[in-house]
mmCIF file of the C-alpha atoms, coordinates in Angstrom:
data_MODEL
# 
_entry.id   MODEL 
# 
loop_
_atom_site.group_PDB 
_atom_site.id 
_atom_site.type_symbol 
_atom_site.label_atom_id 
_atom_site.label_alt_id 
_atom_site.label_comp_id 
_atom_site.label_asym_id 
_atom_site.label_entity_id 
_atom_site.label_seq_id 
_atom_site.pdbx_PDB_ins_code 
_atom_site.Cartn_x 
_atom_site.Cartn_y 
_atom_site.Cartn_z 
_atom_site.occupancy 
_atom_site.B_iso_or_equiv 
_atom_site.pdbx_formal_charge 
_atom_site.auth_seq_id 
_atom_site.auth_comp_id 
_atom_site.auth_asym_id 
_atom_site.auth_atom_id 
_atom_site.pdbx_PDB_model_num 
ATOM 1   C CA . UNK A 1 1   ? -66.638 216.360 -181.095 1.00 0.00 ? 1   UNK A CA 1 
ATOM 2   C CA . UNK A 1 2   ? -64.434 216.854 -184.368 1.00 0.00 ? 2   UNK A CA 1 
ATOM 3   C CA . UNK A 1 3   ? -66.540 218.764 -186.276 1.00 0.00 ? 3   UNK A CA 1 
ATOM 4   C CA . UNK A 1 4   ? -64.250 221.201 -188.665 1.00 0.00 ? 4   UNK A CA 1 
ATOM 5   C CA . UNK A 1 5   ? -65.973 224.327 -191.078 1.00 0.00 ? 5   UNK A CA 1 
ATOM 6   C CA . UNK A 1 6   ? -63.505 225.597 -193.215 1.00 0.00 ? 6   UNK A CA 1 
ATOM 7   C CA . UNK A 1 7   ? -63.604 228.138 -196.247 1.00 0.00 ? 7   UNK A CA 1 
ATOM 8   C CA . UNK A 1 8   ? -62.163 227.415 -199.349 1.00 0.00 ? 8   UNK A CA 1 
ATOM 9   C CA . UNK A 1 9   ? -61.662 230.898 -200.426 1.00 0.00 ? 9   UNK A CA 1 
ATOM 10  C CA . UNK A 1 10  ? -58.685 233.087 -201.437 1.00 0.00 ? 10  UNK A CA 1 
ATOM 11  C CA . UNK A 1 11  ? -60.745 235.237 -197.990 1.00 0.00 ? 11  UNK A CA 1 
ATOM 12  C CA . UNK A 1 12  ? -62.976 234.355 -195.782 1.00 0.00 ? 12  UNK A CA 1 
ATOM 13  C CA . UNK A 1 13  ? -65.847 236.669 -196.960 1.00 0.00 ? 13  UNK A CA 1 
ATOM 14  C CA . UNK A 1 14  ? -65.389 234.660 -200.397 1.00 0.00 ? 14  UNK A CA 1 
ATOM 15  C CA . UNK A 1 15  ? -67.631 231.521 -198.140 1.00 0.00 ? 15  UNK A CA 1 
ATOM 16  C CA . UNK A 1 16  ? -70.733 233.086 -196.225 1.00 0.00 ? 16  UNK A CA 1 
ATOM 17  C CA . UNK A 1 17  ? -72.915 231.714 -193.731 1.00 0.00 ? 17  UNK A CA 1 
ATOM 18  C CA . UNK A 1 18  ? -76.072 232.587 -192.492 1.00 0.00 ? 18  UNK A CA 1 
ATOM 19  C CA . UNK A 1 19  ? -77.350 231.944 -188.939 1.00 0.00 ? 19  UNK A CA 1 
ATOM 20  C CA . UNK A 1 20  ? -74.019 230.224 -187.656 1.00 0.00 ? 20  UNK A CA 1 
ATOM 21  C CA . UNK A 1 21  ? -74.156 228.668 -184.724 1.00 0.00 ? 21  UNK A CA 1 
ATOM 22  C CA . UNK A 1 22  ? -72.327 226.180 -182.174 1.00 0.00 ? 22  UNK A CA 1 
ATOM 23  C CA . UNK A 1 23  ? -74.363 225.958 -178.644 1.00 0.00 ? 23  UNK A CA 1 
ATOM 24  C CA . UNK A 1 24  ? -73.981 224.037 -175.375 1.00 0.00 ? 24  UNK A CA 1 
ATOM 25  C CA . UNK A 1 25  ? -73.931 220.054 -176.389 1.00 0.00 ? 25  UNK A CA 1 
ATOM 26  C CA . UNK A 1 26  ? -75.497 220.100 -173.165 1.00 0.00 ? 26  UNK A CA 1 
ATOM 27  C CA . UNK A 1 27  ? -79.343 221.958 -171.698 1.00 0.00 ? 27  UNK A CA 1 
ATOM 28  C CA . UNK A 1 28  ? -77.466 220.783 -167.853 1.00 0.00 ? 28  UNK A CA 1 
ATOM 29  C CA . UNK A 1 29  ? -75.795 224.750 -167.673 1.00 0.00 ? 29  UNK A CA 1 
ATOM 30  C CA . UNK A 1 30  ? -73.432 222.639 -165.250 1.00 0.00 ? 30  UNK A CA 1 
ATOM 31  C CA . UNK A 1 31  ? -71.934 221.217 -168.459 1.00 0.00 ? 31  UNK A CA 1 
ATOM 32  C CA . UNK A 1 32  ? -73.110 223.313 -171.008 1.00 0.00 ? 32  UNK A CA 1 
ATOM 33  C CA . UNK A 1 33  ? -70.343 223.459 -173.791 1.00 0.00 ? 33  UNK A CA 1 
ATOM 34  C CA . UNK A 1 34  ? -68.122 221.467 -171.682 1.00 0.00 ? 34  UNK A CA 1 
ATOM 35  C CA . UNK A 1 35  ? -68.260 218.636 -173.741 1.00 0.00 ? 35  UNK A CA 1 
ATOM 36  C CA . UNK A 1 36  ? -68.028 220.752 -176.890 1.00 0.00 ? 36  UNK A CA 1 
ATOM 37  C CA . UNK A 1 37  ? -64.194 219.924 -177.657 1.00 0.00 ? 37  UNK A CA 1 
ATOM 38  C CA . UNK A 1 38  ? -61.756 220.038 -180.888 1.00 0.00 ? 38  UNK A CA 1 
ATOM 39  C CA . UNK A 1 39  ? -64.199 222.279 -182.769 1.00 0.00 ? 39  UNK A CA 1 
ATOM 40  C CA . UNK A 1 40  ? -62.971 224.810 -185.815 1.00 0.00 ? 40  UNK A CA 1 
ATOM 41  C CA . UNK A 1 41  ? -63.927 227.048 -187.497 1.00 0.00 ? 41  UNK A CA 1 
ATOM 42  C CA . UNK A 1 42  ? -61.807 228.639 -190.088 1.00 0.00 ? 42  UNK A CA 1 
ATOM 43  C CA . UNK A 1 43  ? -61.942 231.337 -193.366 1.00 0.00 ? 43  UNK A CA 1 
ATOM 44  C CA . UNK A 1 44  ? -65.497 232.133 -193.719 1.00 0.00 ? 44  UNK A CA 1 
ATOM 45  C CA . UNK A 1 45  ? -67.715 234.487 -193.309 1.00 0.00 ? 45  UNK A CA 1 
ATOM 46  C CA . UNK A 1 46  ? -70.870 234.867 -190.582 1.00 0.00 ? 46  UNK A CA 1 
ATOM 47  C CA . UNK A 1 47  ? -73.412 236.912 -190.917 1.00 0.00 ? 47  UNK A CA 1 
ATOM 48  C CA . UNK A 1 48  ? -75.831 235.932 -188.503 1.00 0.00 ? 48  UNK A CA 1 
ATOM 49  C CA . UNK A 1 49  ? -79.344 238.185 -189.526 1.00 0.00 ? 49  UNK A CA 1 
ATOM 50  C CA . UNK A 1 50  ? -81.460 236.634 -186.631 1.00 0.00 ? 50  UNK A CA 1 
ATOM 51  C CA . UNK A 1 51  ? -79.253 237.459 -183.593 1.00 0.00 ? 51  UNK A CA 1 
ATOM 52  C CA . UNK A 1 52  ? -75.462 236.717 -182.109 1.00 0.00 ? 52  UNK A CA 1 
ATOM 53  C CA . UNK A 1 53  ? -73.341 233.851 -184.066 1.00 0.00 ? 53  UNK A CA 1 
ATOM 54  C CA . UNK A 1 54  ? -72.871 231.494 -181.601 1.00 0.00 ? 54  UNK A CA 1 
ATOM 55  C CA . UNK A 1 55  ? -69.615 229.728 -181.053 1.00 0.00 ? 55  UNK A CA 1 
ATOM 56  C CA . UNK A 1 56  ? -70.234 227.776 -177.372 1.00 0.00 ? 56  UNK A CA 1 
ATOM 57  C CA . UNK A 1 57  ? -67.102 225.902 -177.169 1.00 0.00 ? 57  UNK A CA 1 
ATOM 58  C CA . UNK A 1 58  ? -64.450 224.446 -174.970 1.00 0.00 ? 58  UNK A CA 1 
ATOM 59  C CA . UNK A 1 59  ? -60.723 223.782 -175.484 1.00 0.00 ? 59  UNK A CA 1 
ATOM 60  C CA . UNK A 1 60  ? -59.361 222.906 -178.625 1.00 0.00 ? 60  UNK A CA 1 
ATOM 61  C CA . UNK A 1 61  ? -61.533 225.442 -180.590 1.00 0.00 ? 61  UNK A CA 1 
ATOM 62  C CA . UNK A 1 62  ? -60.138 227.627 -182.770 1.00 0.00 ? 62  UNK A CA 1 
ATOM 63  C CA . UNK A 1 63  ? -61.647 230.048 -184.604 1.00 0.00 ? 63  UNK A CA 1 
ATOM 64  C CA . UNK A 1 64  ? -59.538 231.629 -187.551 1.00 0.00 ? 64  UNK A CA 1 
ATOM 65  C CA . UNK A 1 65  ? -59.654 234.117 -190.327 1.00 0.00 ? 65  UNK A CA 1 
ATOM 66  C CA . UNK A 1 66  ? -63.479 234.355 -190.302 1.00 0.00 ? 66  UNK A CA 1 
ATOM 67  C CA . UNK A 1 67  ? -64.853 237.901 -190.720 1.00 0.00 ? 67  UNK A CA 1 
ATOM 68  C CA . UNK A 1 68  ? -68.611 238.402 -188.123 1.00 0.00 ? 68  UNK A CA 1 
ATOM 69  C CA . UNK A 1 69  ? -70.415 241.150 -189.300 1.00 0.00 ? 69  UNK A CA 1 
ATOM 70  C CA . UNK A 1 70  ? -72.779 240.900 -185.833 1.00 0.00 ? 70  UNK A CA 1 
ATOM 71  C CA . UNK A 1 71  ? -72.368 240.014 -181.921 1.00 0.00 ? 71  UNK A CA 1 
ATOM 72  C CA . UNK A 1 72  ? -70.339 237.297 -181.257 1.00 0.00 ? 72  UNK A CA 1 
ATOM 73  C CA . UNK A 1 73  ? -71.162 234.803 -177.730 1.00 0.00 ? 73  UNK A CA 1 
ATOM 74  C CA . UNK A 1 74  ? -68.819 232.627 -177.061 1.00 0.00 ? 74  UNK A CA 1 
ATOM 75  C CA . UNK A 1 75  ? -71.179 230.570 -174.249 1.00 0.00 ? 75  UNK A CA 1 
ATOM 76  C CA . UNK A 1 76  ? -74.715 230.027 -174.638 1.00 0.00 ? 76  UNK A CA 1 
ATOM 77  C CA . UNK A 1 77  ? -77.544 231.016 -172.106 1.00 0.00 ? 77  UNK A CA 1 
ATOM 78  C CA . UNK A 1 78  ? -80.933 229.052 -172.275 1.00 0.00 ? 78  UNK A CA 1 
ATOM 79  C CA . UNK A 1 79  ? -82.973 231.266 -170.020 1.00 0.00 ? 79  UNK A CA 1 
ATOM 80  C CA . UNK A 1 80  ? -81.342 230.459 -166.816 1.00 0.00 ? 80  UNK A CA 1 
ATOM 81  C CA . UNK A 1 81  ? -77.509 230.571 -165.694 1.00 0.00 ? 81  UNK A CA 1 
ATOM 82  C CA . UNK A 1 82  ? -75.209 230.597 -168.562 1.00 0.00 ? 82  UNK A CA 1 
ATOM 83  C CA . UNK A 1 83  ? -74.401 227.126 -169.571 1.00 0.00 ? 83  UNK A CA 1 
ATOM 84  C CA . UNK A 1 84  ? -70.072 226.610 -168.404 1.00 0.00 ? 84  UNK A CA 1 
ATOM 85  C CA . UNK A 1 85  ? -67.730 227.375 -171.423 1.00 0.00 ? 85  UNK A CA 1 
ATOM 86  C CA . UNK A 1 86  ? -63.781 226.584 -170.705 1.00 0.00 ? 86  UNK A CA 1 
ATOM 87  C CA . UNK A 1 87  ? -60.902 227.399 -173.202 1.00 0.00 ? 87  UNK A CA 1 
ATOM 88  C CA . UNK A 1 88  ? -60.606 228.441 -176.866 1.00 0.00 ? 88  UNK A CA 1 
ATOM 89  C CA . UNK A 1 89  ? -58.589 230.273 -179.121 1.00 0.00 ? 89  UNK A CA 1 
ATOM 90  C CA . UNK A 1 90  ? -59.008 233.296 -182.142 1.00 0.00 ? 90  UNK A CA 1 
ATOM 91  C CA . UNK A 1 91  ? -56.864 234.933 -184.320 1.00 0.00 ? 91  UNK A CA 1 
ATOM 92  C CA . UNK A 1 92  ? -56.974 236.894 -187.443 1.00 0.00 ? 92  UNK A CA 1 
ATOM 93  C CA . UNK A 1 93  ? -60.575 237.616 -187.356 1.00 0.00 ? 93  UNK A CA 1 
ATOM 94  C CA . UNK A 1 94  ? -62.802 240.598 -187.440 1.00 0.00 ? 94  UNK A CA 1 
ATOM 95  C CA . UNK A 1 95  ? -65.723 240.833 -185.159 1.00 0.00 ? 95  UNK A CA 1 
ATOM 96  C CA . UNK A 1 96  ? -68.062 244.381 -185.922 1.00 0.00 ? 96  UNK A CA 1 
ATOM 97  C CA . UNK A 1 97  ? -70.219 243.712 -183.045 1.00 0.00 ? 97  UNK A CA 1 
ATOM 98  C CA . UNK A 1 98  ? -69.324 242.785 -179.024 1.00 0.00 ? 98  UNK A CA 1 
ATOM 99  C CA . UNK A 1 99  ? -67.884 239.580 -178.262 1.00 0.00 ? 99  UNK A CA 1 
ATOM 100 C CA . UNK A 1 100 ? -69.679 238.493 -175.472 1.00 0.00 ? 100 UNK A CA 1 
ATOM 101 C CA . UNK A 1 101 ? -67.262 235.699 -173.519 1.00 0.00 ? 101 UNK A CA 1 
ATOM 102 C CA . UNK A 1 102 ? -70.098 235.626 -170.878 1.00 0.00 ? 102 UNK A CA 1 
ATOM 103 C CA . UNK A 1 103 ? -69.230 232.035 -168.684 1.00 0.00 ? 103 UNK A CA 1 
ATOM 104 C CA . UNK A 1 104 ? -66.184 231.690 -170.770 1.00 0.00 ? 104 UNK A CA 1 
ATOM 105 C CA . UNK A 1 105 ? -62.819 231.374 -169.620 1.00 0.00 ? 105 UNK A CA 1 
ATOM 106 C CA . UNK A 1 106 ? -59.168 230.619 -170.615 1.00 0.00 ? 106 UNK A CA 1 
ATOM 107 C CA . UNK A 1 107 ? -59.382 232.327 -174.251 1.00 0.00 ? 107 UNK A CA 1 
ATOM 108 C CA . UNK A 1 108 ? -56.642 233.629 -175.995 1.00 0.00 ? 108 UNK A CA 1 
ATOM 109 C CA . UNK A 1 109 ? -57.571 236.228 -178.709 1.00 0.00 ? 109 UNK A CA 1 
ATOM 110 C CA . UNK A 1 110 ? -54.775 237.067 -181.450 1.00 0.00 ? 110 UNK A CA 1 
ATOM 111 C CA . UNK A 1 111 ? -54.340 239.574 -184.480 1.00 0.00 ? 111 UNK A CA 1 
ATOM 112 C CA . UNK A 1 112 ? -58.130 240.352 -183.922 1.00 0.00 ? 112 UNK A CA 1 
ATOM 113 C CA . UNK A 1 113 ? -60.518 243.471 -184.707 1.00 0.00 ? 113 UNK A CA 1 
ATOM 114 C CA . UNK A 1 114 ? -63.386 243.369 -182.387 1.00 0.00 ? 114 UNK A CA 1 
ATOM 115 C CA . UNK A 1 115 ? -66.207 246.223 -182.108 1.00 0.00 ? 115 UNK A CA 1 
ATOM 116 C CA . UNK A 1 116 ? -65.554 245.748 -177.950 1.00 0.00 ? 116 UNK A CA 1 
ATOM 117 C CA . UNK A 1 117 ? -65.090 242.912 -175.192 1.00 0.00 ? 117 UNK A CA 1 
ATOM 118 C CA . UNK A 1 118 ? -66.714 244.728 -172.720 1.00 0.00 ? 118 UNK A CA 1 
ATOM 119 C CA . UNK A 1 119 ? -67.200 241.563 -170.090 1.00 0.00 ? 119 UNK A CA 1 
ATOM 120 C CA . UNK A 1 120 ? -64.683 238.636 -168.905 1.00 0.00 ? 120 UNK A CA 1 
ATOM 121 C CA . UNK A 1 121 ? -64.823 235.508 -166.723 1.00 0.00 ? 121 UNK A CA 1 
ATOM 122 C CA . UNK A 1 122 ? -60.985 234.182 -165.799 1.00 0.00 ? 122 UNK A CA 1 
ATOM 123 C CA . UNK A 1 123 ? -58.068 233.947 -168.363 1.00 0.00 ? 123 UNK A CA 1 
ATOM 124 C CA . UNK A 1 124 ? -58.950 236.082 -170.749 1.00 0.00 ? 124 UNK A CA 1 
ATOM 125 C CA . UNK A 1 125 ? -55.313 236.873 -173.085 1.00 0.00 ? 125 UNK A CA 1 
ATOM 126 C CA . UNK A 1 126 ? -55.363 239.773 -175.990 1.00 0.00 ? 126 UNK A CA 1 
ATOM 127 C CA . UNK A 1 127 ? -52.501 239.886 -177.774 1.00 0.00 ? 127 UNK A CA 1 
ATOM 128 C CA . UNK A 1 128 ? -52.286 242.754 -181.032 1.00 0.00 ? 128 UNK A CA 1 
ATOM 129 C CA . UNK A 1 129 ? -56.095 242.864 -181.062 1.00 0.00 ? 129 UNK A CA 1 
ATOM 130 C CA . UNK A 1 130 ? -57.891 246.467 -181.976 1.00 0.00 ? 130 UNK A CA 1 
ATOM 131 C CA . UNK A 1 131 ? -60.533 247.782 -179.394 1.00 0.00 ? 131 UNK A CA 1 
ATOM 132 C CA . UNK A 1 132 ? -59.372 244.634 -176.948 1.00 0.00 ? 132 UNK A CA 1 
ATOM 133 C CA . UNK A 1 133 ? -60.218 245.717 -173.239 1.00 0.00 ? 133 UNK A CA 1 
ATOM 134 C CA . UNK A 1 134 ? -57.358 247.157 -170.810 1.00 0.00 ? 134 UNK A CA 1 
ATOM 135 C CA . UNK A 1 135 ? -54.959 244.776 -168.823 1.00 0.00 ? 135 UNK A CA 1 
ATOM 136 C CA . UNK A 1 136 ? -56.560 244.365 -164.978 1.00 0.00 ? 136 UNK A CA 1 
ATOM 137 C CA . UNK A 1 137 ? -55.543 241.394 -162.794 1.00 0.00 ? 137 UNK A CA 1 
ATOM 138 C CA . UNK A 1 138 ? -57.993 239.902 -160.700 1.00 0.00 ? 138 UNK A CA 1 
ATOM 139 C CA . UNK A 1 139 ? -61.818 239.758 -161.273 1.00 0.00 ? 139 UNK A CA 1 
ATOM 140 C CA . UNK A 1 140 ? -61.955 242.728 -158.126 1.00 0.00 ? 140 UNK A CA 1 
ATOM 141 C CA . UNK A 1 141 ? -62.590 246.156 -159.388 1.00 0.00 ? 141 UNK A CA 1 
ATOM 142 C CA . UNK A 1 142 ? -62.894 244.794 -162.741 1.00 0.00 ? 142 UNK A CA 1 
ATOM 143 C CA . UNK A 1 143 ? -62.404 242.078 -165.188 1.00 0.00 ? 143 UNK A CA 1 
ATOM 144 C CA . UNK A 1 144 ? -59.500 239.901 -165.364 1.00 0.00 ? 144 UNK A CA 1 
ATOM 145 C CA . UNK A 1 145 ? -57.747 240.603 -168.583 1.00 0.00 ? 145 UNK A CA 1 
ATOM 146 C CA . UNK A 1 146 ? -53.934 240.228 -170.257 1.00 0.00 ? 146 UNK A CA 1 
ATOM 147 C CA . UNK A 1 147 ? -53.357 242.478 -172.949 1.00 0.00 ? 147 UNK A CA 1 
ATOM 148 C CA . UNK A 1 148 ? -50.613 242.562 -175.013 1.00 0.00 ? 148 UNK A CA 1 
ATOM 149 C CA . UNK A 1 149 ? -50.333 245.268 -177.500 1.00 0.00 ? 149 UNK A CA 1 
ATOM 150 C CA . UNK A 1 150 ? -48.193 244.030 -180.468 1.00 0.00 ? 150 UNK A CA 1 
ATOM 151 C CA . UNK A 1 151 ? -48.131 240.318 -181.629 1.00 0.00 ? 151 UNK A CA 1 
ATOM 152 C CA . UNK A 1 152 ? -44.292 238.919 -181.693 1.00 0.00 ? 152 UNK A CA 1 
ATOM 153 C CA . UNK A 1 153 ? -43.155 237.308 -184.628 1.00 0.00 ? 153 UNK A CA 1 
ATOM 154 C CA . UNK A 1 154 ? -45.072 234.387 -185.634 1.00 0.00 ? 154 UNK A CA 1 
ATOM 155 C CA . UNK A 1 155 ? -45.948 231.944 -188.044 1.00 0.00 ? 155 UNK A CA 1 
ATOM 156 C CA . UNK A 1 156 ? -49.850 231.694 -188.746 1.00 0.00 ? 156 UNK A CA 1 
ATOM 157 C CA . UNK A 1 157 ? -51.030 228.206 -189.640 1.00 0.00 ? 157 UNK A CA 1 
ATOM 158 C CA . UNK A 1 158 ? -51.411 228.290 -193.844 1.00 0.00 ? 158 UNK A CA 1 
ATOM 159 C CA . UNK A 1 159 ? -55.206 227.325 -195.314 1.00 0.00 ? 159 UNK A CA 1 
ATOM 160 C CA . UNK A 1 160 ? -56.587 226.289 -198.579 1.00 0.00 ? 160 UNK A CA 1 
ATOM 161 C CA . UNK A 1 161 ? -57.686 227.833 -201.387 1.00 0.00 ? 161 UNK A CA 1 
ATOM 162 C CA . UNK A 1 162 ? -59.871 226.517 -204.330 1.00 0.00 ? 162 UNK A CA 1 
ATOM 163 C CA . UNK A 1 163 ? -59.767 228.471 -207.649 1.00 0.00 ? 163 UNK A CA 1 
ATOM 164 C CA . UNK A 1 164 ? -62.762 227.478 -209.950 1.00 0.00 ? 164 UNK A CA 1 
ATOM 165 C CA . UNK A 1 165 ? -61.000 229.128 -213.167 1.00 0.00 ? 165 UNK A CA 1 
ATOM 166 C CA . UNK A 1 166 ? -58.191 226.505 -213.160 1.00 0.00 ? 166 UNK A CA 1 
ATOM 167 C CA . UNK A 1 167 ? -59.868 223.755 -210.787 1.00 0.00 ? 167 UNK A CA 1 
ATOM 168 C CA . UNK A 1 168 ? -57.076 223.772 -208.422 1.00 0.00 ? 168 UNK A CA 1 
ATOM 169 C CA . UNK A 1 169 ? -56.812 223.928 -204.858 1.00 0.00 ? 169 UNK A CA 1 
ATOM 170 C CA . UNK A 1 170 ? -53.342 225.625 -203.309 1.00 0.00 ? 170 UNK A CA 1 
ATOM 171 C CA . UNK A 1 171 ? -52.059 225.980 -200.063 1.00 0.00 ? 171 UNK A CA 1 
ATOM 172 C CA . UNK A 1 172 ? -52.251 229.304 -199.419 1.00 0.00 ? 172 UNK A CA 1 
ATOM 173 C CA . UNK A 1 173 ? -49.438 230.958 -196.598 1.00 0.00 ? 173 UNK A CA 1 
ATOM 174 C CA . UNK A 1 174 ? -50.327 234.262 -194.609 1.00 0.00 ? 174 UNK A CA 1 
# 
């Protein structure tokens, strides 16, 4: 619970991370990343080199402004069924690889690049995203996606920035 990795850079490339990952708080796939709630992860940059970044999570997750230059899974598998993952939330990010949403479900992505999202569970929202899968309602015949092509007008939650030249932080408003 509560755990918060945010960036302190003018963009998110400007704080790497290596082997980034968040898996199931749970081996019990029943559970998995059920329990895995109010998690962030906001302006950096991942660039796994052994594999997927990770980012198992369940409601109350976002995942902003962080630029993944690999896959990205947003459940975790340990060998057997993939562990349950239920709810999260990304916008302004760019994903080169597949997102993989495997057992995930009720995820809204927003203002996002993404190299394909070529599976889905339930619940799965697109809105303005590049490359995001076409709109089909039901899981019959396909997977069940919402996709909106153009974001409305909205306000995107500001960040902050640390400058080492002056020593300053500022609050910093897409």
């Amino acid at each position: 619970y509560y755990t918060q990795v945010v960036g302190l850079g003018r963009k998110p490339d400007d704080t790497l991370i290596r082997n980034f990952y968040c898996p199931n708080g749970s081996d019990n796939y029943e559970i998995g990343a059920l329990n895995n709630f109010w998690r962030g992860v906001e302006n950096v940059g991942l660039g796994n080199t052994t594999g997927p970044t990770m980012w198992a999570v369940s409601q109350a997750a976002p995942m902003r402004r962080v630029t993944n230059t690999n896959d990205l899974n947003l459940f975790m598998s340990t060998g057997g069924p993939a562990g349950y993952a239920s709810g999260g939330f990304m916008a302004d990010c760019t994903v080169n690889g597949d997102i993989l949403s495997g057992s995930q479900q009720q995820w809204l992505t927003r203002n996002t690049y993404m190299g394909s999202w070529p599976q889905g569970n339930w619940n799965m929202v697109f809105v303005g995203c590049t490359n995001a899968p076409a709109s089909h309602c039901s899981n019959k015949g396909g997977a069940p996606f919402t996709t909106i092509p153009q974001t409305p007008v909205i306000a995107e939650k500001p960040y902050l920035m640390y400058d080492q030249g002056s020593s300053r932080y500022y609050l910093m408003v897409p």
